[in-house]
Every structure is written in structure tokens, then in C-alpha cells.
N, C-alpha and C positions, 0 to 999 in steps of 0.2 A: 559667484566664485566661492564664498563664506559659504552657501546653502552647498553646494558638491564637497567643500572638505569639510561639512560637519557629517552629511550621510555616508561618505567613505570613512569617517571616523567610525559614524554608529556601527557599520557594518562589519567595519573588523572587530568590534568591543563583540559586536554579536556571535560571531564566529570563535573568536575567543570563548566566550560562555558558553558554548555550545560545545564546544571541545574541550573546555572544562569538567562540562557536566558528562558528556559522555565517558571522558578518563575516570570521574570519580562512581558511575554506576559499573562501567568494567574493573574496578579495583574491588569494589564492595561484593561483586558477584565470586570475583575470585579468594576473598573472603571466606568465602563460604564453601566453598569446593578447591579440588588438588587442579592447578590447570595442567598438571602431567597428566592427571588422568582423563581429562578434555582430550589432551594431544594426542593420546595413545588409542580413543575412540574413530580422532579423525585417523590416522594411518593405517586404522584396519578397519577403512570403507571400501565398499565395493563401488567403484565407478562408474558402472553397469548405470546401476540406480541411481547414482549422482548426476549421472546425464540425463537420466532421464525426468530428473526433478528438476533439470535447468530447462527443457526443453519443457514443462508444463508449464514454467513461471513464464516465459519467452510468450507460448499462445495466451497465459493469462495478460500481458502486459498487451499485446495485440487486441483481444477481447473488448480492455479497457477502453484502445485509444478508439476503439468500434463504437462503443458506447456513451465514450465525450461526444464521439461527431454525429449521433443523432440528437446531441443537446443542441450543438450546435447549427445542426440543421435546424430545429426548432425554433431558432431565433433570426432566422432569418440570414447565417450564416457560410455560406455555398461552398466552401471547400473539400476539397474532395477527401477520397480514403487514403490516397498514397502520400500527399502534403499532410496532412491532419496524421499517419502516422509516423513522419519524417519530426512534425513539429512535437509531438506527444514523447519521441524518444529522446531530444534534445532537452524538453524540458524534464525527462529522470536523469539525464546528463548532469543540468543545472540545479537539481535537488539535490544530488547528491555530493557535488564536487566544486559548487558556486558560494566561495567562504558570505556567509551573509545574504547580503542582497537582499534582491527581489524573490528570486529562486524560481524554478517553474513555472509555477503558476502564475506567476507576475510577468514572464517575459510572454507567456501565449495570450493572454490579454494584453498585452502593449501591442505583439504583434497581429494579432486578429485584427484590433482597433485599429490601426496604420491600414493594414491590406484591405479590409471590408467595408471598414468606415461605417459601422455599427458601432453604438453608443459602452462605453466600458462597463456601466452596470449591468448588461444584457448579456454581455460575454462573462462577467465577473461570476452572475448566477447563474450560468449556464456551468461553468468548471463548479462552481459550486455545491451545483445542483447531482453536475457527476460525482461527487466526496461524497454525496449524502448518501448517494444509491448504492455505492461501494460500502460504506459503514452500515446499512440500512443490510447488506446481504450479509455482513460479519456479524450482525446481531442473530439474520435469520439461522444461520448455520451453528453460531454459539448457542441458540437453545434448541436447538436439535439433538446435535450433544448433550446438552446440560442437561435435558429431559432424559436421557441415557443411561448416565451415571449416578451412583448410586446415593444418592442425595436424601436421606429423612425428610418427611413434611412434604415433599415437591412429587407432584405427578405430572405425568407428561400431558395428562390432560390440560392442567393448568396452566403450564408451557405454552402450549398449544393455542390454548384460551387468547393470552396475555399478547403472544404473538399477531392473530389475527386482530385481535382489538387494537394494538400498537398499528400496523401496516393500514386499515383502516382510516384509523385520524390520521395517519401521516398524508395517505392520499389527497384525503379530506384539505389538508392545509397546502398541499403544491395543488391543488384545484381552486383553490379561492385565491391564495397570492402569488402562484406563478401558474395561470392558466392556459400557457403558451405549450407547458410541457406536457398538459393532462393527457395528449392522444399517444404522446412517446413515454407514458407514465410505464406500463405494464412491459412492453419490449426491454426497454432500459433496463429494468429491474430483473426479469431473464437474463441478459447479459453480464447483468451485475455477479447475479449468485454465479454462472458460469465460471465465470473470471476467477470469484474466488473461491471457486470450488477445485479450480486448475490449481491454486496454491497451496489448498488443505490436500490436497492431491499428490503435491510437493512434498508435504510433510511426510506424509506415508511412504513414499519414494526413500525419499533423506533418512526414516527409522528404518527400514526395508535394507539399507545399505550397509546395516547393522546386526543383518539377521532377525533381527527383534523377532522374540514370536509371543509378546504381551499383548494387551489391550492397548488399540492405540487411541479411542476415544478422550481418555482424560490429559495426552500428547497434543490433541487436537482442539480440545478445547481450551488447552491452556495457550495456543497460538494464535487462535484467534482474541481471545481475553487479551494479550497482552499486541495483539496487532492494534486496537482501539486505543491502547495505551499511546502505541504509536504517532496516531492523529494530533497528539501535540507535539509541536514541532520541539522539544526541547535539547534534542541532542544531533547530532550528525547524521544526516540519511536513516532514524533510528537506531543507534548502533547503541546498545548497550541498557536501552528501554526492554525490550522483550526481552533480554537474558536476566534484566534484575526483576523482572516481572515474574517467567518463568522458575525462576528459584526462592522467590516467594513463595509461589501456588504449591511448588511440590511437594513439601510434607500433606496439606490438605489432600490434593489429588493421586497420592500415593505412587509417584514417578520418581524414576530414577533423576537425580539433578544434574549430575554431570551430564547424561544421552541426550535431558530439556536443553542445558546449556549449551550442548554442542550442536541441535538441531535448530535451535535459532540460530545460530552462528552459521552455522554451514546457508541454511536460509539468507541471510545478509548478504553472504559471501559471493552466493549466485545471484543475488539481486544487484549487486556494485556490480557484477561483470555485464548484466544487462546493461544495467545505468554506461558504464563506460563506453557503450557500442554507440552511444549518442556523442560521442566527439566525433565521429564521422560525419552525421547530421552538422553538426558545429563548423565542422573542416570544413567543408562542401556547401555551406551556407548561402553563400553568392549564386550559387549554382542554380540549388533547388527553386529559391525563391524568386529568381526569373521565372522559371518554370510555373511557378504557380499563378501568373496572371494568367495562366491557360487555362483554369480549372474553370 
């Protein structure tokens, strides 16, 4: 009893800091910039394109949960594509709207271990192993660009160089300590850039809805830069990481900051309306997972 009300303790102090820290990088962003004139970028967007960057994040998140379930076929894991992306949309549900906890990732390993009865480290490096191939494709696409842009000292050869030597040893290291994945190595990682190329895909959509008729390389690189940011869980769903990120980079990358700040926002914005379709999964919970002794 002591051990539950100190974790629901932790868990709200967590939640708290998190919401802390996200209010105070949305304060410091707006800092820096007029948020009327944020507001007045969002009201004269074309919707056209705003759909149509909700609908690319939609198949990238689909992509995603494509690409956890060949990790987890890899382990020995049998569930199928329609539970695996039932369970995949509850847990953006749970990321983004579960104050603390466990969050995501920690409920599809509690419930994989329960349903499969496969051991938790196997499932734990298998979600793992899908974060890695995800950041692993946001590296590949950030020097694609970065080799692009007009950077002193840096050749794309070099890029290029650095890249293959990187992907290389990475192989090298999930073939010696997680050897289970090496045949799903290459596939996986197709799917990976897929996914998030559907999201830099997004971004062009979301500037597009703007008219923008700039370069949008240094827009795109500066999204994926600060999507890596993301990866530490420090604030709510990311809210407020990529907008203090992006208004950093922009005198460097020569972007406008408020159009930076209102495209990761609007980004966010479509990503919690994905996240939210996962209380359906949540509502319907008893249901599905009957269902899935069938798989």
C-alpha cells in the first residue's frame, strides 16, 4: 500500500514538472516572438493542405506501428497488424494524455508480457529497438538536408561519408547484441525513413498552407533537429521542445520564426488529434482484447 501511494505520488510530482517545464519553454518561445502574429499565420491557413498534412502524419503513424510489429514478430511475438495497431494507437493515447506514469511504452510491454508470456526484456528491446530506427531515420533525413544547405567547410560528400560509416557500425552493433533482429534489420529501417518522410512531408504540406514560395530545406531540417530533441521525454507529448528549438535555429538557418513556430505547433496540434483517436482503443478495450486471443 506504502509502495502505490509513493508511485502515484512520483507520478503526479512527474506530471507536474513536465507541465512545468513545458509552460516555461512556451513562455520563453513567446519571448521572443509577437503570439498575434503566430495567430494571424494560423487564421490564414489553407485547410486544403492542413488535411492533407494530417492525413500524412495518420499513414506515418500507421507505418510506425507496421514496423514495431516486425520487431516484434522477431521475438517471438505473434500478434497480428490490426491488435498491434489497436495497441500502438492507445499507447500515443497514453503518451500523450497519461499525467506521469508509465506512459506508452510501458503499458504495451506490461501488456504484450501478460498476453504472449514472453519475457519483458525481449519485448522492452524490441520497442526499443523500434525508437532507434525511428531516430536512426531522423538522422538519415537531417543530413540529407544539412548536406543541402549552405553550410562553409561541409560537403555533402562528407555527409554522405559520415552517414554510411554511422549506419554501418550501427548494423554492426544490433548484429552482435540483438541478433534476433539482424534479418528484420534492413526492412525495418525502409519503413523507418518511410514514416518519417510522411512527416517531413507534413511539414511541406503545413508551409504549403501558407503559400510559402521560400526554400523549405532549412524548415525541414530545423524539424527534424529539434524532433531528436523530442526524444527526451522532458515536457508533455513534446509540446514546447520543438518550438524553443526551432526559434533558436532561426537566425542561424535564415527562417522566418514566427511561420518555424507556428509549423511546429500546427504539427503538434495534428499529432494530439491523432493521439486522441486512441481513447477509442482505451473505451473499447475489453472488447478488442478478447478478440485478440484469436490472433
Amino acid at each position: 500500500m506504502y509502495l502505490m501511494e509513493r508511485k502515484k505520488i512520483r507520478n503526479i510530482l512527474t506530471f507536474i514538472l513536465k507541465l512545468s517545464i513545458t509552460a516555461f519553454l512556451i513562455w520563453l518561445v513567446f519571448r521572443k516572438i509577437n503570439y498575434k502574429e503566430v495567430r494571424s499565420i494560423f487564421l490564414q491557413s489553407n485547410l486544403i493542405f492542413i488535411f492533407i498534412a494530417f492525413v500524412c502524419l495518420v499513414l506515418s503513424q500507421i507505418i510506425s506501428s507496421w514496423r514495431l510489429m516486425g520487431f516484434l514478430h522477431a521475438t517471438g511475438v505473434p500478434i497480428s497488424f490490426r491488435s498491434n495497431l489497436r495497441l500502438y494507437f492507445m499507447g500515443l493515447f497514453y503518451n500523450s494524455f497519461l499525467p506521469g506514469g508509465i506512459g506508452g511504452d510501458g503499458y504495451k510491454i506490461y501488456f504484450l508480457h501478460r498476453r504472449y508470456k514472453k519475457p519483458v526484456k525481449k519485448i522492452f528491446v524490441s520497442i526499443l529497438s523500434d525508437r532507434v530506427s525511428g531516430l536512426w531515420a531522423i538522422c538519415i533525413l537531417g543530413s540529407l538536408f544539412f548536406s543541402l544547405l549552405p553550410v562553409p567547410f561541409v560537403s555533402g560528400c562528407l555527409v554522405l561519408f559520415t552517414v554510411i560509416v554511422g549506419s554501418a557500425v550501427y548494423f554492426l552493433l544490433v548484429r552482435y547484441f540483438f541478433s534476433d533482429y539482424t534479418d528484420y534489420f534492413i526492412i525495418a529501417h525502409i519503413k523507418a525513413v518511410l514514416a518519417q518522410s510522411l512527416q517531413v512531408l507534413s511539414i511541406v504540406m503545413i508551409l504549403l498552407s501558407q503559400r510559402f514560395p521560400g526554400n523549405f530545406i532549412p524548415y525541414l531540417f530545423g524539424f527534424l533537429l529539434s524532433s531528436v530533441a523530442t526524444a527526451v521525454p522532458v515536457s508533455i507529448g513534446g509540446a514546447g521542445v520543438r518550438e524553443y528549438v526551432m526559434i533558436n535555429l532561426a537566425a542561424s538557418l535564415h527562417i522566418d520564426p514566427a511561420l518555424a513556430v507556428f509549423t511546429t505547433l500546427t504539427f503538434y496540434i495534428l499529432s494530439l488529434l491523432i493521439s486522441v483517436s486512441g481513447v477509442w482503443f482505451v473505451w473499447k478495450k475489453g472488447e478488442w482484447i478478447r478478440e485478440i486471443s484469436h490472433d
